[in-house]
KOLZA-555403 format. One line per 4 residues: number of its first residue (from 1); their letters; for each residue x, y, z of C-alpha. Coordinates in Angstrom, 3 decimals. Layout:
NUM = a = X/Y/Z ~ ...
//
This chain:
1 = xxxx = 84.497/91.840/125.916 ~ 82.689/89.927/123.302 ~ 83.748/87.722/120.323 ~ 82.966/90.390/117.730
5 = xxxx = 84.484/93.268/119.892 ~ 88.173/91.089/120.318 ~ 87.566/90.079/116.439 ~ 86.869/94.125/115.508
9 = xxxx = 89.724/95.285/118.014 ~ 92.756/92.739/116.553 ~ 91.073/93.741/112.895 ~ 91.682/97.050/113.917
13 = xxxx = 95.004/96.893/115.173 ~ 96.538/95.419/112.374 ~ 95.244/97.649/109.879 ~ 97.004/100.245/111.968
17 = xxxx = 100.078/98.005/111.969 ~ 99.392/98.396/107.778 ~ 99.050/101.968/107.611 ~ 102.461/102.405/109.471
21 = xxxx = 104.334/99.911/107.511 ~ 103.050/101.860/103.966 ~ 103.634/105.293/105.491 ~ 107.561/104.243/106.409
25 = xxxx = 107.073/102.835/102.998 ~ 105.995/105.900/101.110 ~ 108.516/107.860/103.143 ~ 111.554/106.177/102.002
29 = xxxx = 110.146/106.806/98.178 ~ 109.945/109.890/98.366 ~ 112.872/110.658/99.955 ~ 114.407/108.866/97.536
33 = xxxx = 112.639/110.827/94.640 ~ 112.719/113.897/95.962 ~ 116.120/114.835/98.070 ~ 118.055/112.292/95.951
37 = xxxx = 121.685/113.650/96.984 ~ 120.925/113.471/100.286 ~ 119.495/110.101/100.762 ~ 121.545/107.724/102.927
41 = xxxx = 122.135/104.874/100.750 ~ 123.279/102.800/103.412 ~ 119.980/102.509/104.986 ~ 118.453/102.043/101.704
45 = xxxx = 120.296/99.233/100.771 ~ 119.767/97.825/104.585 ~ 116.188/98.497/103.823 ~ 116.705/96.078/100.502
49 = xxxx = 118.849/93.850/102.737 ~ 117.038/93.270/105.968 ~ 113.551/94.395/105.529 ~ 112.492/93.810/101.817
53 = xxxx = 112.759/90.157/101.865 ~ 109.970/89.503/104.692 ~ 107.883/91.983/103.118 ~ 107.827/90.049/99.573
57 = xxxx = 107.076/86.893/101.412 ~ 104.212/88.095/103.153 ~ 103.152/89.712/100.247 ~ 103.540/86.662/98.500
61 = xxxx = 101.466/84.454/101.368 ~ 98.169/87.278/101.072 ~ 98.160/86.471/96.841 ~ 98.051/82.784/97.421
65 = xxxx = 95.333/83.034/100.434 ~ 91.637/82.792/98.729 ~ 89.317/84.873/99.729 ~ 86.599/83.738/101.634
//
């Protein structure tokens, strides 16, 4: 396997990686939205606990990274 084919294949894999992390993301909204009294708030606020706070940091790191 060539450069450019590992390059296009880890490129690939974490925009798959992406695509699951917004789905699980747009899930939880609209669960939240939509079926309201049957939401179980203890995994939301888990959610805000555990997993929210490595999110805004990597967030944070792609806004300060220049483009090339």
């Amino acid at each position: 396997m060539t450069h450019p084919e590992r390059a296009r294949d880890y490129l690939e894999h974490i925009a798959d990686a992406i695509e699951r992390a917004w789905s699980l993301m747009r899930g939880m909204r609209n669960k939240i939205i939509h079926d309201y009294f049957d939401v179980a708030w203890d995994v939301v606020w888990n959610t805000i606990q555990q997993d929210l706070p490595p999110l805004l940091k990597q967030i944070n790191t792609l806004l300060q990274t220049k483009a090339p």
